[in-house]
N, C-alpha and C positions, 0 to 999 in steps of 0.2 A: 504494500500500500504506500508506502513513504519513497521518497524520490530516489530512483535508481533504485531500484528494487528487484532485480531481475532471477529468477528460477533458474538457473542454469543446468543443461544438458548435462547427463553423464558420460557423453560422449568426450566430454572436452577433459575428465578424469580418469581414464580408463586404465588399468595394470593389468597386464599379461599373466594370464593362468599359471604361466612357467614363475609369473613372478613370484606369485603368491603360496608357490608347491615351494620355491626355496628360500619362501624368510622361515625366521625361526617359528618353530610350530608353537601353538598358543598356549598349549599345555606346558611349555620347557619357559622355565627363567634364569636367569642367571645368578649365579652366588650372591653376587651383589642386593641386587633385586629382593631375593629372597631372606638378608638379612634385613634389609631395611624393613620390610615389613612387618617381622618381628618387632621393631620396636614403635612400632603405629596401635595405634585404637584400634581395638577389637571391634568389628562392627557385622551383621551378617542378615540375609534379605530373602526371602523367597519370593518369586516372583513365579506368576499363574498365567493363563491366559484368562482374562478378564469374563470375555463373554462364556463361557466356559467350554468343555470338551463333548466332542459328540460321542454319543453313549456308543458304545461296540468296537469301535477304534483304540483299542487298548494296544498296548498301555499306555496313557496317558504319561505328558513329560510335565513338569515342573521344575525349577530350577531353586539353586540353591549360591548365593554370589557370598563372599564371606570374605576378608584380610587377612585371617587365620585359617591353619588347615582343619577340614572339616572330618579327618579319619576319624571313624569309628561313633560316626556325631550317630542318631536314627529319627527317624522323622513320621508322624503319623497323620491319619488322616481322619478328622470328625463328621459327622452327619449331622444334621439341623437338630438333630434329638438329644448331641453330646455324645452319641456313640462310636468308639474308634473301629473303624470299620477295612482299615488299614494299617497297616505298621509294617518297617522296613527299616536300612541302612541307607545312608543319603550313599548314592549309587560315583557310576565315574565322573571320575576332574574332565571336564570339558575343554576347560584352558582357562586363560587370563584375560580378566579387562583390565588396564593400564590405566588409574587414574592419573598418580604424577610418580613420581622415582621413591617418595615412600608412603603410600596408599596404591594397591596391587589387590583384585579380588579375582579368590580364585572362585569359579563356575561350575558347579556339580548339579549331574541330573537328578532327577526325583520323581522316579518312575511309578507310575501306580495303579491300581485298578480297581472299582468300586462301582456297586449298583447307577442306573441311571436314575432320573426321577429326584434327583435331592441337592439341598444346599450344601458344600461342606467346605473345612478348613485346615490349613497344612500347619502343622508345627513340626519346628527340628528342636532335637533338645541334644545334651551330650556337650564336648566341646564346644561348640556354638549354638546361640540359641534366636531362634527365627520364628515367625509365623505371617500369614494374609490374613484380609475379610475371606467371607463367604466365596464363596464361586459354583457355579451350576454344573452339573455332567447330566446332559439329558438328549433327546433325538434333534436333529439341527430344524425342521420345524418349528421347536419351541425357543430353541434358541439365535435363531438368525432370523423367523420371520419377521419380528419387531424390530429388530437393527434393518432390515430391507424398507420398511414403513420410514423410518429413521430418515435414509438416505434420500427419501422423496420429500421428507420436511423439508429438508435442507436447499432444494432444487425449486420449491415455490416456495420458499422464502425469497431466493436468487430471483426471483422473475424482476422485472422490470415493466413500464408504461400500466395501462390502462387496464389491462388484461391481469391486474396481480391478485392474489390471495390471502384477503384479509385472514390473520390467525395472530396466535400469542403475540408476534413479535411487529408482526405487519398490520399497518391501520390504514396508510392513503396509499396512493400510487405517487410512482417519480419519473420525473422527464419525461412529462406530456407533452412537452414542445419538439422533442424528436421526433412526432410524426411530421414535420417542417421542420427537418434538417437541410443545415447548408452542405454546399458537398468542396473538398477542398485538396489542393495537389498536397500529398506527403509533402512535408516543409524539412528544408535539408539542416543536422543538426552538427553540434562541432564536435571535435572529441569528447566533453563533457555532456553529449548529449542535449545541450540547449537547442530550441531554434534560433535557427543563424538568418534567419531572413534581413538584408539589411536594409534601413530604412536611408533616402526616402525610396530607392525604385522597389523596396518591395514592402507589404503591408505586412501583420504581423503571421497573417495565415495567408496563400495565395489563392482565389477562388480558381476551380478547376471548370469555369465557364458553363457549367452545368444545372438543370432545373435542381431545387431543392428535392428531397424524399423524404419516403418515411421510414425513416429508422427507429419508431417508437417496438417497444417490445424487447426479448430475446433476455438471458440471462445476464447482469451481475459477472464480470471476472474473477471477482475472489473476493476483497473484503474493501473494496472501491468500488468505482460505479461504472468501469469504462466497460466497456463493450467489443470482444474481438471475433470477427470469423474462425480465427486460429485456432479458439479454444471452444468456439461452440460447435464448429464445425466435425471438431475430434468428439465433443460428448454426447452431442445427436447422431453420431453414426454408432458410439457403444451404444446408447439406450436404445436404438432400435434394433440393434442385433440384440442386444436383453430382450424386448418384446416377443421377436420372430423366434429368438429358440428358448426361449423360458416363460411360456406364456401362462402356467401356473406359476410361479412369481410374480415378474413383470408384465405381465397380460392383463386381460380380460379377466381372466379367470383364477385370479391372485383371491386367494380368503380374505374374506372381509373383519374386521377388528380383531385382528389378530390380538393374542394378548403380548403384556410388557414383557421383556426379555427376564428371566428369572435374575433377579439378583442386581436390577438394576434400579441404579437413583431415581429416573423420574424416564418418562417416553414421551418422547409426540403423539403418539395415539391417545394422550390420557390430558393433552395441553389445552382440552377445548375447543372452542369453534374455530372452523377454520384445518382444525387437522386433518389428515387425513384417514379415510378409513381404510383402506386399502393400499397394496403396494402395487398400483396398476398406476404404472407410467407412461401410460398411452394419450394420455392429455400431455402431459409435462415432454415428451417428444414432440407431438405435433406442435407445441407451443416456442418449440427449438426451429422446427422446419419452416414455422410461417414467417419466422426472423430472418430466418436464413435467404429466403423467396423474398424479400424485401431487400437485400443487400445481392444478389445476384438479378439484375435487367435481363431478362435472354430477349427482349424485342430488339436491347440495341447492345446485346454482349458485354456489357458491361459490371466489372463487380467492386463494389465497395467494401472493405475490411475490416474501418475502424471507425467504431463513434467515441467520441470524446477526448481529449490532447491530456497526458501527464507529465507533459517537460516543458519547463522554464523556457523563457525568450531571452533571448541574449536583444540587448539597445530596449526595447519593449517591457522586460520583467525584470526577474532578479537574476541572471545570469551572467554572463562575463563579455561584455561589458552590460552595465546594472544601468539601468535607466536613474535619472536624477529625481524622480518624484517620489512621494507619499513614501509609503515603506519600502519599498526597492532602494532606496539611500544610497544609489550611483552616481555615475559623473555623468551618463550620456543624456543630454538635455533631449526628453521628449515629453509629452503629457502622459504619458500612457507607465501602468505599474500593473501590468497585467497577475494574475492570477490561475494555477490551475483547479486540477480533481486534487492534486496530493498536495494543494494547501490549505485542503478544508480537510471537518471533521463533522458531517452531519447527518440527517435522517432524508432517504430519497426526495423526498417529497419539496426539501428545502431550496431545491436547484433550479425550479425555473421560475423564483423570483428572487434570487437570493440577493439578500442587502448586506454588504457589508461594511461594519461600524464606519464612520467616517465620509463613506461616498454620497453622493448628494441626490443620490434614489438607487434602486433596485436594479441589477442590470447594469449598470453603468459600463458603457463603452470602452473605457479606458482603466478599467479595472478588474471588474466580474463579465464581460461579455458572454467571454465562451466557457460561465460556470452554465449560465443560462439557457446560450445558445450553443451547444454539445456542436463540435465539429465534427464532419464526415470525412472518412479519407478516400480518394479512389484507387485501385489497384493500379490501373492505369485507361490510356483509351478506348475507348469501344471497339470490340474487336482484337483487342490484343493480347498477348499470350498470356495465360496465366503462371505464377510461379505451382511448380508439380505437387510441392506439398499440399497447396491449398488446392490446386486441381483434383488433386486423388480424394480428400477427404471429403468436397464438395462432392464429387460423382458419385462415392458410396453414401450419401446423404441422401440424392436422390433416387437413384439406384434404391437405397435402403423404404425409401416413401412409398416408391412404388410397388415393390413386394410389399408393403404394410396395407396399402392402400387401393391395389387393384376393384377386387370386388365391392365393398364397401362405398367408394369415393372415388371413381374412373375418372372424373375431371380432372382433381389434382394428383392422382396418381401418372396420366398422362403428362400434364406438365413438368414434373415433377421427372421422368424417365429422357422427355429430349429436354429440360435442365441438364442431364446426367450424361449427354450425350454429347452435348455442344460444350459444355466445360470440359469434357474429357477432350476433346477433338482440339481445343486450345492449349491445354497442356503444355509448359515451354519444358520438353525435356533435353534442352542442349545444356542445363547445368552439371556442373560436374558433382560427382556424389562419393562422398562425400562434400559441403556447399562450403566455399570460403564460412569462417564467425568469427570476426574481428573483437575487439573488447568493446568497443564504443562507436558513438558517431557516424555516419549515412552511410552506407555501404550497397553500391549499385549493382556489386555483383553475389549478395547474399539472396536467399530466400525470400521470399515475400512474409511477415510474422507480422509481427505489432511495429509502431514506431515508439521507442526506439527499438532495434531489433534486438541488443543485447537483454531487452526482459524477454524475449521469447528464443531463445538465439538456436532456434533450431535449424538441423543443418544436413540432414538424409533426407529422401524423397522416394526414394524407389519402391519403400516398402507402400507409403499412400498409394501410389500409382499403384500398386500390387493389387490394394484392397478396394479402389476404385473401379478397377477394370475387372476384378472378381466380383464384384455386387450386379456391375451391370452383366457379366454373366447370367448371375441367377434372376436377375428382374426380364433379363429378355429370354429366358430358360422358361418361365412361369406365363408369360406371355404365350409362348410356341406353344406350350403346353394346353392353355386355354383358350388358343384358335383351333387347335389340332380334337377338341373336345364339342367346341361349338360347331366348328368348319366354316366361321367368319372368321376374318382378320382382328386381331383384339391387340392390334400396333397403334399406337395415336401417328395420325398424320403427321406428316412429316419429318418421321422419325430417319433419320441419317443413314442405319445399320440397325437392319433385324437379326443379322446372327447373328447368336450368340457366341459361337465357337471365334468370331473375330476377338471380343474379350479376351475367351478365356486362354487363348495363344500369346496375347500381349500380357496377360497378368503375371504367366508363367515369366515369359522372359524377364519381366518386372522383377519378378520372382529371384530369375538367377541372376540376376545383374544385381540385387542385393549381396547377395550371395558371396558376390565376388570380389565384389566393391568397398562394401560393408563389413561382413561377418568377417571375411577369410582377411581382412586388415587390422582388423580388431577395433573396429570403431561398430560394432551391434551396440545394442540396448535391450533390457528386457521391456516388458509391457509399459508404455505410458506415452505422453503426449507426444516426446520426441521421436518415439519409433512404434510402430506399430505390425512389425512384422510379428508380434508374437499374438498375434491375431490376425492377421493378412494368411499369415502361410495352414494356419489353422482352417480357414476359410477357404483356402484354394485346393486341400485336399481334398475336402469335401465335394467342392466343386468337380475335381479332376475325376472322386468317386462317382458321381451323378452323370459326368459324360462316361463314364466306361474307360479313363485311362486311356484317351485316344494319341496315338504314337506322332510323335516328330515336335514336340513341345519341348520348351526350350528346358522345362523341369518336369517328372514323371510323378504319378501320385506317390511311386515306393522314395522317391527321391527329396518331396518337399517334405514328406512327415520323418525322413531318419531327420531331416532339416531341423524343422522342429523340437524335434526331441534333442539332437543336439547342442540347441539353444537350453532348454529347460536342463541338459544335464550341466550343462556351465554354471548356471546356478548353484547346482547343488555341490560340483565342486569347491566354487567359493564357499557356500555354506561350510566346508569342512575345516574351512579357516580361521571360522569366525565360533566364540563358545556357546551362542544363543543360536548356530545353527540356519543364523540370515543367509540369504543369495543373493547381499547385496551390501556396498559400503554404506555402516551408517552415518560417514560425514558426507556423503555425493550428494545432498540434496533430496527434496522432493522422495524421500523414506520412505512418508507413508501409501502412495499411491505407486511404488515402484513395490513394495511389499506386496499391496494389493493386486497389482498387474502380475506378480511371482505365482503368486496364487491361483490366478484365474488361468495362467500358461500349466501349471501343475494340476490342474483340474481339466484342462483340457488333454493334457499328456495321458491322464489316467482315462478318459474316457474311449481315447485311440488303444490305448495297450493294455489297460484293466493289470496293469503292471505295479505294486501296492506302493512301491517307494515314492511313484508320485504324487497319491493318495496322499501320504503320510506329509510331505514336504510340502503339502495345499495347506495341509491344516497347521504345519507348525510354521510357514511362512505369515497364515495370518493371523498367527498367535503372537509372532514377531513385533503386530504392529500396535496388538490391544493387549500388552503385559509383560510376555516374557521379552524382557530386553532390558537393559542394565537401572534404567529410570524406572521400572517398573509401574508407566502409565502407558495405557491406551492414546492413540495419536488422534481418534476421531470425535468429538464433541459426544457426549451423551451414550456412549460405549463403553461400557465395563463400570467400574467405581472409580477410579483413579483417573482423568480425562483433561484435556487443558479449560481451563477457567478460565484465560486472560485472551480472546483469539486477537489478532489483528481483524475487526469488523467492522464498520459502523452502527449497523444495524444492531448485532449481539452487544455491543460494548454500550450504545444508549440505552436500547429498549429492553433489553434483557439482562437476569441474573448473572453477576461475574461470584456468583457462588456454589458452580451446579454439583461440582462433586461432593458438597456438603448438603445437598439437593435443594439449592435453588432454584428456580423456576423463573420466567421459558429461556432456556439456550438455543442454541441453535444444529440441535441433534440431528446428526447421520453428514455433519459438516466436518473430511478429512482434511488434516490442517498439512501443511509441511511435514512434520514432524522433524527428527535430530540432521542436524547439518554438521558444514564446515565452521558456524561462526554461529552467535545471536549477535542480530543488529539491534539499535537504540535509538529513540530520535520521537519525540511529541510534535502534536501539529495541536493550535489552538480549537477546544471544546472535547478533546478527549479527558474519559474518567481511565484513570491510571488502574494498573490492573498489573500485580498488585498493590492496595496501598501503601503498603511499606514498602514495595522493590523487591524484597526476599527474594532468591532463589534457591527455592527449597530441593531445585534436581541438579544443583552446581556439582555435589558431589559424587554424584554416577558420572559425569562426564569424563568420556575418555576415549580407547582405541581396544581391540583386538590384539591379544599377542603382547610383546614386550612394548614399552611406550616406544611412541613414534608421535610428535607434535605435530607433521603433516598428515597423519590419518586421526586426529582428535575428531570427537563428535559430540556435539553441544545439543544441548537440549535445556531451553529456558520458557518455563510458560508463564509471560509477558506480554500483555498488548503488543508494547514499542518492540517486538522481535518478529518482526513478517516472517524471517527466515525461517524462521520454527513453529510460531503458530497459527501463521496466515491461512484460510480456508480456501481452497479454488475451485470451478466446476470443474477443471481436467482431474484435479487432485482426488477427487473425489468419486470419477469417474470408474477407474477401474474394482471401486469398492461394491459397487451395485450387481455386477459380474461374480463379484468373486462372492457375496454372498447367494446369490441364483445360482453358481455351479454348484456348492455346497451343501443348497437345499435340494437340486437335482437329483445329485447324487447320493444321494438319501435313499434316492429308490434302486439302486443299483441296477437299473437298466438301460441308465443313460450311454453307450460307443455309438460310436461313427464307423 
């Protein structure tokens, strides 16, 4: 939320498997290490997974983090009645988390296994002495349908314009005036990311000669108010693949009032009017898509990317050089002390009159204009190529409406398909892939993302295109299907290309040119905004099953799923690194939606091979992100007992409890925040409530690394408003969580392969 604030790739951090098979293993310390610890505070922690374990999947893991050795400790387990219902020896040394050179906690598992159906509690006793709250072991039904309900609060909280949903947190709507948006050329910024427009030949924004639109609607970016294709475009293509293959969850056909998740603080199903009753996301998709259809023209090829500006003006604002007026307090003589999004702190609704103390009305030109008036950005001319990332994710967007929408709503399912057709067919795929990502400032040969680019600084494409040109596979697959049924044509006119097999020839090669480009360089990703092959390739075996594995494709169905899997065993290698058993670094950023994304790759590896170890690494990936992990808190708002209270929001931070884990009421539940990084940031903007009030950081002292210390691999975790890094909420962030709870619940029935 705060200035320069940008998510970074984990591409741009990446260590070689070779690297990480030869540092020193996590369990081994050195003499040194080992004495100092000796003479440190005995301190020791059990950590759980919060939402609890699902019943049959034994043995359950629990962990055991401790500064002393824990030989010969034993640990038991209680039932909501007081009855020990288990008893054991706190099991193997897992490794080391590396607080500082002398604070070292060793990691042992805590294996165990117990009726379902009940609340219970772990104590170590012995050598060290540990215990949790409650936790649940019950069928995932009970336990993930309320955390799925959860994740849909959180998504019509995010709405934005006319269209929003009043509940606990939400009372008006914001940025009514974006349905008469101005439209305006990307403004070029300097290395500090300012605009650099200089005056006089240029004004502070440059209009891109264009009728105004309507850009009212569409979600919320994270815990500001801007608005990007980027990331809606990536969450409206998960939620309708949620829809289409979990339509008892995600569907229609999702239970209605699910009850609260056993053992949890407070639920959105329980918050009153306004909640939801269900976890049918079938509104909250289409309310993605009609955003989307407003920012893509196909009368005149035209698409737009970005509502609203969060960088400073240099001559214009407070920038370098700083304008001489009002609070900008520079030397360059103008009248103007412009304003953005990241120098307010307020409730949506405040923006399209907002007065700020001092100005001589509401709006004022030279101060608040574009609080008011939300600026448009153009991708570029009508007609012109699109950058690939945003081309693939847009065509499985439409692509994806049109399988949702066929029977139902042929109108906008037809548009909706040559949308999907025409933005493929623009595609600029002459960038190189991996894409230049500079650190700062305008960069004409990077990807198309947000401006500035380094907050979105994504930098692969192949795998979009992958998942683009596999959607419209299956949309013009279901098509042939339903003329070949009828024996009319059930194409919308002027559709460009009815075979399908053109797709799915190009997705493949999409396919291997990741492959070769990407993976076999070692610049992959697992599941998340940045990359999406780990659901593109998921999706194209399928696809290659449904043709029949037809020959001379650039990749063969036996060939993208060893791909796949692959992928999913890289994780689990790193997992062996690390003593909580992650497949992923927890300073890289963006933790918890990369966990989430591990999970849903591992639930789909098991549904191909019914193979148990990927089974097993779903559930202890997304255990990773609600418990077992050195902080021993859940990353996502209103998930488990232990959850961040302070997020980076507006929204949660005015209108809602900053006290939920002690069950304050309404948070902003099934909202996945960053979780642990490289850093926590700091930095107040005027009308924020400080969170907490005393500053305390009460998880300073889990912060650390894997293995012996290593200050470049430290990972922080601070739950603070003023630390976006770690508590900021996002739609992408959150996205791969609604996935991985639907796999979950799926597979519950164990009949879900491909």
């Amino acid at each position: 939320m705060l200035r320069s604030s940008p998510r970074l790739s984990a591409q741009f951090r990446l260590v070689s498997v070779a690297g990480i098979l030869l540092a020193p293993l996590a369990c081994t310390r050195p003499a040194q290490a080992q004495s100092s610890v000796r003479s440190a505070a005995q301190s020791a922690y059990v950590r759980v997974s919060q939402v609890g374990y699902e019943s049959g999947q034994t043995p359950f893991r629990a962990y055991l983090m401790s500064t002393t050795a824990a030989s010969g400790a034993s640990f038991t387990v209680v039932n909501s009645d007081g009855v020990t219902v288990y008893s054991g020896h706190v099991g193997a040394l897992l490794g080391a988390w590396s607080h500082s050179k002398t604070v070292i906690y060793d990691v042992y598992a805590l294996d165990f296994n117990v009726p379902a159906g009940d609340l219970y509690t772990i104590s170590v006793s012995g050598p060290v002495a540990a215990t949790w709250p409650p936790f649940a072991v019950d069928s995932p039904d009970t336990l993930y349908s309320g955390l799925l309900l959860n994740t849909l609060f959180f998504y019509e909280t995010e709405r934005d314009g006319a269209n929003f949903i009043p509940n606990a947190l939400r009372t008006e709507p914001g940025h009514l005036k974006d349905r008469n948006a101005r439209v305006y050329e990307t403004p070029p910024l300097d290395s500090n990311d300012f605009i650099d427009n200089v005056p006089p030949a240029a004004p502070p924004l440059v209009s891109a000669q264009l009728p105004n639109i309507n850009a009212e609607g569409g979600w919320w970016d994270a815990g500001d108010y801007m608005k990007y294709v980027e990331t809606v475009s990536y969450t409206t293509a998960l939620m309708q693949i949620g829809i289409r293959d979990f339509p008892n969850q995600m569907g229609a056909d999702a239970p209605m009032n699910p009850p609260a998740p056993p053992g949890s603080v407070s639920y959105a199903g329980s918050s009153g009017p306004g909640a939801p009753s269900s976890s049918d996301f079938t509104g909250e998709a289409q309310f993605g898509i009609n955003w989307l259809l407003k920012m893509w023209n196909d009368k005149t090829q035209t698409l737009y990317y970005q509502v609203d500006n969060s960088q400073d003006w240099d001559y214009y604002g407070e920038g370098d050089p700083s304008s001489a007026t009002g609070n900008c307090g520079g030397t360059y003589q103008t009248p103007y002390c412009l304003i953005t999004e990241y120098d307010i702190w307020t409730l949506p609704q405040a923006a399209d009159n907002f007065d700020q103390p001092g100005d001589p009305r509401p709006c004022d030109p030279y101060t608040t204009f574009f609080i008011c008036h939300r600026p448009v950005y153009v991708a570029g001319a009508a007609g012109s190529p699109i950058s690939p990332n945003l081309a693939g994710r847009l065509t499985a967007d439409f692509a994806l409406c049109y399988q949702l929408n066929r029977t139902t709503n042929p109108s906008l399912a037809n548009q909706c398909l040559k949308n999907a057709e025409d933005i493929f067919a623009l595609a600029d795929t002459s960038y190189p892939d991996p894409a230049p990502a500079p650190g700062s400032g305008s960069c004409g040969s990077c990807l198309l993302t947000i401006s500035p680019f380094d907050g979105y600084p994504e930098n692969v494409w192949d795998d979009d295109m992958e998942l683009g040109a596999t959607e419209l596979y299956f949309a013009l697959q279901s098509a042939l299907q339903a003329q070949q049924s009828a024996g009319a044509s059930a194409f919308p006119a002027a559709l460009a290309d009815t075979n399908p097999m053109d797709y799915l020839r190009q997705a493949a090669q999409f396919a291997s040119n990741y492959i070769t480009k990407i993976y076999d360089t070692g610049n992959t990703d697992t599941l998340n905004l940045y990359d999406v092959s780990g659901l593109a390739h998921f999706e194209l075996y399928r696809a290659l099953q449904m043709a029949g594995n037809p020959p001379g494709l650039a990749v063969s169905e036996a060939s993208i799923r060893k791909q796949f899997l692959r992928q999913v065993d890289d994780a689990i290698t790193q997992s062996a690194a690390d003593p909580w058993g992650f497949g992923y670094h927890w300073s890289y950023g963006d933790t918890t939606s990369h966990g989430a994304g591990l999970s849903v790759m591992a639930s789909e590896a098991y549904s191909l091979t019914q193979i148990k170890k990927y089974d097993t690494y779903a559930q202890r990936w997304l255990a990773n992100i609600l418990g077992t992990n050195s902080w021993g808190s859940s990353f996502i708002v209103g998930d488990g007992s232990t959850f961040p209270n302070c997020i980076q929001h507006q929204v949660a931070n005015l209108a809602g409890a900053l006290n939920g884990t002690s069950g304050g009421t309404p948070v902003l539940w099934g909202a996945a925040t960053e979780g642990p990084a490289g850093y926590a940031s700091s930095g107040v903007v005027g009308g924020m409530i400080l969170c907490p009030a005393n500053g305390v950081d009460t998880f300073a002292k889990f912060n650390g690394n894997a293995g012996a210390l290593n200050p470049s691999q430290r990972a922080v975790y601070r739950d603070n408003m003023q630390s976006y890094s770690t508590t900021e909420p996002a739609i992408d962030l959150t996205s791969t969580s609604f996935l991985m709870w639907s796999w979950r619940l799926r597979l519950a029935l164990r009949s879900s392969s491909y």
